[in-house]
C-alpha positions in Angstrom: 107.3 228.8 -84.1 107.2 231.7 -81.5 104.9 231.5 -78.9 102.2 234.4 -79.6 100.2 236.0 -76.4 96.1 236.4 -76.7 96.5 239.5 -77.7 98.9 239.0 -80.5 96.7 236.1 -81.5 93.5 237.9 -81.3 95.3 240.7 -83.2 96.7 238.3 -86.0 93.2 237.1 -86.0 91.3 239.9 -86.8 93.9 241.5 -89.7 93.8 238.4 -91.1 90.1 238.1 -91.4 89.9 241.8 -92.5 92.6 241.4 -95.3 90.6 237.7 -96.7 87.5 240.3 -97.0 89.1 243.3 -98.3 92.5 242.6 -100.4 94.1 245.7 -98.8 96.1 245.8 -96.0 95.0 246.5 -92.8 95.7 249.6 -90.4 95.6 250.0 -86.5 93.1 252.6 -87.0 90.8 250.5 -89.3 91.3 247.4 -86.5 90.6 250.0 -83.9 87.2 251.5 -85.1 85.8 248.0 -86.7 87.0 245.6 -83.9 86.3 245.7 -80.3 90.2 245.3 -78.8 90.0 247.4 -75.9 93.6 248.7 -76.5 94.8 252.0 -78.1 95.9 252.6 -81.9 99.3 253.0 -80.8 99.0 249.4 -78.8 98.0 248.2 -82.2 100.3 249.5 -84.1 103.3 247.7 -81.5 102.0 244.3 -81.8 101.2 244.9 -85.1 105.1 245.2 -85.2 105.7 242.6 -83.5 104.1 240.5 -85.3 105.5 241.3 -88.2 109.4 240.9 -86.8 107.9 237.7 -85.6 107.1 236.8 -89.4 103.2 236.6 -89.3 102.5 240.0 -90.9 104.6 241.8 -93.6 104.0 245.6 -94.3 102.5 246.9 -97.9 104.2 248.2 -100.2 101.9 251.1 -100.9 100.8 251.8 -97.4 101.8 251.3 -93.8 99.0 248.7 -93.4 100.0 245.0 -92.6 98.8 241.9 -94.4 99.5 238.1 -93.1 102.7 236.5 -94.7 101.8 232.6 -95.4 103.1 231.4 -92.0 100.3 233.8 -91.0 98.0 232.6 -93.1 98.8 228.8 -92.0 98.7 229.9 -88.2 95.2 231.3 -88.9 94.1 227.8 -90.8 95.2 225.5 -88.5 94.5 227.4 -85.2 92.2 230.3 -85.2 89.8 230.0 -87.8 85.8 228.5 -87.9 85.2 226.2 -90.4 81.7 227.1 -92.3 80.6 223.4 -93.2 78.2 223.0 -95.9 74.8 222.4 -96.0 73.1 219.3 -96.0 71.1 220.1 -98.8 74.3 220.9 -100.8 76.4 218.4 -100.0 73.1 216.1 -101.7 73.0 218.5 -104.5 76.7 217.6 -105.1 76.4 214.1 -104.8 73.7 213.9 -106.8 75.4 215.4 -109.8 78.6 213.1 -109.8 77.0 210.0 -108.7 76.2 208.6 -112.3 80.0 208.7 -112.8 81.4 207.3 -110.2 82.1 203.6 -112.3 83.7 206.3 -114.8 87.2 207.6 -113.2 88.0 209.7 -116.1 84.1 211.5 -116.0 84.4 211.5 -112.3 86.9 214.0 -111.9 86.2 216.0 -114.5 82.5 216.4 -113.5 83.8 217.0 -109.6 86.2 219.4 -110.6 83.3 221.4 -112.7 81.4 221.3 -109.3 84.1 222.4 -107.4 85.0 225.2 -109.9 81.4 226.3 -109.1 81.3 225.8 -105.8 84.5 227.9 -104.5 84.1 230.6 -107.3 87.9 229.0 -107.7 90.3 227.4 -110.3 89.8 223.7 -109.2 92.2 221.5 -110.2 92.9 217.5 -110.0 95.8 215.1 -110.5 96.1 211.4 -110.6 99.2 208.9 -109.4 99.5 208.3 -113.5 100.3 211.7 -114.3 97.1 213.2 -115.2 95.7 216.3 -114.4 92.0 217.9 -115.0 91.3 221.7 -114.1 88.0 223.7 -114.5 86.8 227.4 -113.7 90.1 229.7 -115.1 87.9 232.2 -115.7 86.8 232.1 -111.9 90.3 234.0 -111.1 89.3 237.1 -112.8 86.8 237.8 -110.5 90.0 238.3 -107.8 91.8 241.6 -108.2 94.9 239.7 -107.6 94.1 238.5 -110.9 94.3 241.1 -112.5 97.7 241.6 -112.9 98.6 239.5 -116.3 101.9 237.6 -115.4 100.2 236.6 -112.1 97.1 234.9 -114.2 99.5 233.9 -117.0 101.8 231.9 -115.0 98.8 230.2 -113.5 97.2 229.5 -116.7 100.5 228.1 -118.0 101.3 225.5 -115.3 97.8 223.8 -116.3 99.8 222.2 -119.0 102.3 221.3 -116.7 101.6 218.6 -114.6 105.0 218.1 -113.0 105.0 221.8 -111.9 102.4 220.7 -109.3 103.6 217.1 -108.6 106.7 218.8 -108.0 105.1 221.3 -105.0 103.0 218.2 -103.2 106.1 215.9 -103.1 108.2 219.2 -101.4 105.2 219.4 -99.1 105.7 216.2 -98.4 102.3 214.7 -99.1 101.8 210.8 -99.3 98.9 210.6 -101.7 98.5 207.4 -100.7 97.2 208.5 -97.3 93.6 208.7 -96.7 91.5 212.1 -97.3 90.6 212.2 -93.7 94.1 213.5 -92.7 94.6 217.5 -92.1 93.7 219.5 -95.2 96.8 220.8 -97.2 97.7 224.2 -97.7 100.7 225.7 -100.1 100.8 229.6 -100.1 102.6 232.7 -101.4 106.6 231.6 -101.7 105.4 227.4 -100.9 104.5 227.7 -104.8 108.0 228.3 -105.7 107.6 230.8 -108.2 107.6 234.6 -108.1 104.6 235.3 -109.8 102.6 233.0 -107.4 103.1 234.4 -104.5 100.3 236.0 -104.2 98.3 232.6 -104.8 97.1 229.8 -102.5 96.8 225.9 -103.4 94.4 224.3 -100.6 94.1 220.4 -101.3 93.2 217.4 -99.7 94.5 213.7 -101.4 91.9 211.3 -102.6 91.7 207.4 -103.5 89.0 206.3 -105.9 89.4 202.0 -105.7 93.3 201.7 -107.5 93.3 205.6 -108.5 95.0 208.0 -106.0 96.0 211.9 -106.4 94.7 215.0 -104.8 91.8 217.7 -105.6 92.0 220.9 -104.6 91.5 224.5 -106.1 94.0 227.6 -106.6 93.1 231.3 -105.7 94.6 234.0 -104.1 96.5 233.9 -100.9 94.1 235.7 -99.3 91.2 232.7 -99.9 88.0 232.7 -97.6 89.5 229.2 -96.1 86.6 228.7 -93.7 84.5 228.2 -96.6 86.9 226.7 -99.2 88.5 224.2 -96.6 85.4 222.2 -95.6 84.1 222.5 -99.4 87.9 221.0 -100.8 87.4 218.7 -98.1 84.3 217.1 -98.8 84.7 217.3 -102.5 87.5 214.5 -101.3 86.5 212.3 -99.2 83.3 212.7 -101.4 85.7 210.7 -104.7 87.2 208.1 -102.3 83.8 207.3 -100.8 81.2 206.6 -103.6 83.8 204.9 -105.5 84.8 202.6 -102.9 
């Protein structure tokens, strides 16, 4: 991966945080008179460029704003974002609700996923190492106006019957759901999904092991997914499964 300088970082940083809160992309002019860069439109606008030959930003369609691509979005996960971590209080609250099922695998997961539907405002979605897969919260994606477009939501909806489909994306990504949930958090975006009417999805999940069961949790929303929030919270949710049940 190129070697980015501050200012392309700080750059990246900022249209990436923008886009995550607005769904539009982002301008030199709107990054200029919201963020404190100390550098001209026209200085914007050439890293903003550069970036994008670089493969970090792409250019709309509609407009000459730029939104991250998903090597963007990963570079801004795994290197410039601040994790929000939730709240004690919360992280009882959750706790609480599942802990009656923790002797029951098959209530476990789907109470957890219910919590974690609610939780990230997301489509949650779990899988087990015998094939199994439990989802809650569809109706959470039309709150996203990437959502709104039909073959986007219908695909989505489809592949909930399709468990291969997304045994198919972890073992490409190359995840050993057999390794603990304390290992880096997992992120598939945009063309990782594989399919065309995904791409403007995310998939951020973490692997679990509850005693002999193994698998992943994790939820689906758009690309553009407030991932300091929904990392910690996927995260927990996690190591939460492997930990009351061990």
């Amino acid at each position: 991966m190129a070697d980015l300088t501050q200012r392309q970082i700080k750059i990246l940083k900022c249209v990436t945080e923008e886009f995550i809160d607005s769904a539009q992309p982002v301008g030199s002019e709107t990054l200029e008179r919201k963020y404190n860069l100390g550098i001209s439109s026209a200085t914007i606008r050439n890293e903003m460029a550069a970036l994008t030959q670089l493969g970090f930003l792409k250019k709309g369609h509609l407009s000459s704003g730029r939104s991250p691509t998903s090597m963007g979005l990963k570079y801004y996960v795994r290197n410039l974002m601040t994790p929000k971590s939730m709240s004690v209080s919360d992280e009882i609250g959750v706790k609480e609700r599942v802990w009656n099922y923790r002797n029951e695998f098959d209530k476990l997961l789907k109470e957890t996923t219910k919590e974690l539907a609610q939780k990230t405002r997301s489509l949650a979605i779990a899988t087990t190492d015998q094939g199994s897969i439990y989802s809650s919260g569809s109706s959470n994606l039309l709150e996203e106006p990437e959502f709104y477009n039909i073959d986007v939501t219908k695909t989505v909806l489809s592949l909930l019957d399709d468990p291969d489909f997304w045994f198919d994306i972890i073992n490409k990504a190359g995840v050993n759901t057999s390794e603990p949930s304390s290992q880096m958090i997992h992120l598939l975006v945009g063309e990782d999904l594989g399919m065309e009417h995904l791409e403007p999805c995310s998939f951020v999940y973490q692997t679990y092991q509850a005693g002999p069961h193994r698998g992943i949790l994790g939820v689906v929303g758009p690309a553009r997914v407030r991932y300091p929030v929904i990392i910690p919270v996927v995260d927990y949710f996690a190591d939460l499964i492997s930990t009351i049940t061990g």
